[in-house]
C-alpha positions in Angstrom: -16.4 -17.0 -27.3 -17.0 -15.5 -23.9 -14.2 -17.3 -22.4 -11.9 -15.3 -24.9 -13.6 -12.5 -23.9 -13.5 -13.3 -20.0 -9.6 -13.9 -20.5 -8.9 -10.9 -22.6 -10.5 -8.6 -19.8 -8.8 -10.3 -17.3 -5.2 -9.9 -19.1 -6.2 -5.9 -19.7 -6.9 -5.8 -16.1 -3.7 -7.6 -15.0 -2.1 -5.4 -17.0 -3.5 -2.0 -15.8 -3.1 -3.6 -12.1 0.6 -3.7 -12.8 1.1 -0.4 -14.6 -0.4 1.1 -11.0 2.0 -0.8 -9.1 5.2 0.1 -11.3 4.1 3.6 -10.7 3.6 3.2 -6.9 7.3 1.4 -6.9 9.1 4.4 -8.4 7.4 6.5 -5.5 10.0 7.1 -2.3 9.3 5.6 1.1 8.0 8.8 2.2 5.8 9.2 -0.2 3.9 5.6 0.2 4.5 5.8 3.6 2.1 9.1 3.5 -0.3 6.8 1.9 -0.1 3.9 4.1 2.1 2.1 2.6 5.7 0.0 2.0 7.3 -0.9 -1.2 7.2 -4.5 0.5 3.0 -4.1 0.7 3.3 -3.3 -3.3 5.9 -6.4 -4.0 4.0 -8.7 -2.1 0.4 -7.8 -4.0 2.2 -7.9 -7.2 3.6 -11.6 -6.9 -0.3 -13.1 -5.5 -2.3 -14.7 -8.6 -4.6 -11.8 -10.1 -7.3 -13.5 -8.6 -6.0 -12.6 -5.1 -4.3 -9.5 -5.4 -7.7 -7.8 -6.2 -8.2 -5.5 -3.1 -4.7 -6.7 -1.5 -3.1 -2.9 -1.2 -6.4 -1.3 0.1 -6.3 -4.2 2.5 -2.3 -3.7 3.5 -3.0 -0.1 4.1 -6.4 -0.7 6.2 -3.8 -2.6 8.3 -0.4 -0.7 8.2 -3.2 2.8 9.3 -4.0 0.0 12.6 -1.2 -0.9 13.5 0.3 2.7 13.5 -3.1 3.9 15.3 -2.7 1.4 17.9 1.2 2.0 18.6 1.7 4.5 21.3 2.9 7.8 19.8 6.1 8.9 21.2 6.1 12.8 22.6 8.7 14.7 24.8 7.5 16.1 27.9 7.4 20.1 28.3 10.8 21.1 30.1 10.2 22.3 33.5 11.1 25.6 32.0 8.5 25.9 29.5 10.8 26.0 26.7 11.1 23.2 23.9 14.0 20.8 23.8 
């Protein structure tokens, strides 16, 4: 009996967990980029085994927020002038 009950939480969970992710696919790129992350991040946590895609887009977005904080930010010098390119 709590097996069925273990499974059936497990299949309303799965199913909750990929309700989210349809959602998060119909979102632009701008959108998930804002958040941290791709479509790709939400395709790849949606094809891992339930028991391995608990925690995977918190975890793609800790490391997509990295990786932009430790690339080098791109800015245009001041003209010599003063006034903006």
């Amino acid at each position: 009996m709590t097996q069925f009950f273990t499974w059936l939480l497990a299949a309303v969970a799965r199913k909750h967990t990929h309700a989210c992710a349809h959602k998060m696919l119909r979102l632009d790129d701008h959108l998930l980029r804002d958040i941290g992350l791709t479509q790709n991040d939400v395709l790849n946590c949606m094809s891992k085994p339930a028991q391995m895609a608990e925690g995977c887009l918190p975890t793609r977005r800790s490391e997509n927020l990295e990786t932009a904080a430790a690339a080098p930010t791109r800015q245009t010098a001041p003209s010599p002038d003063g006034l903006a390119a």
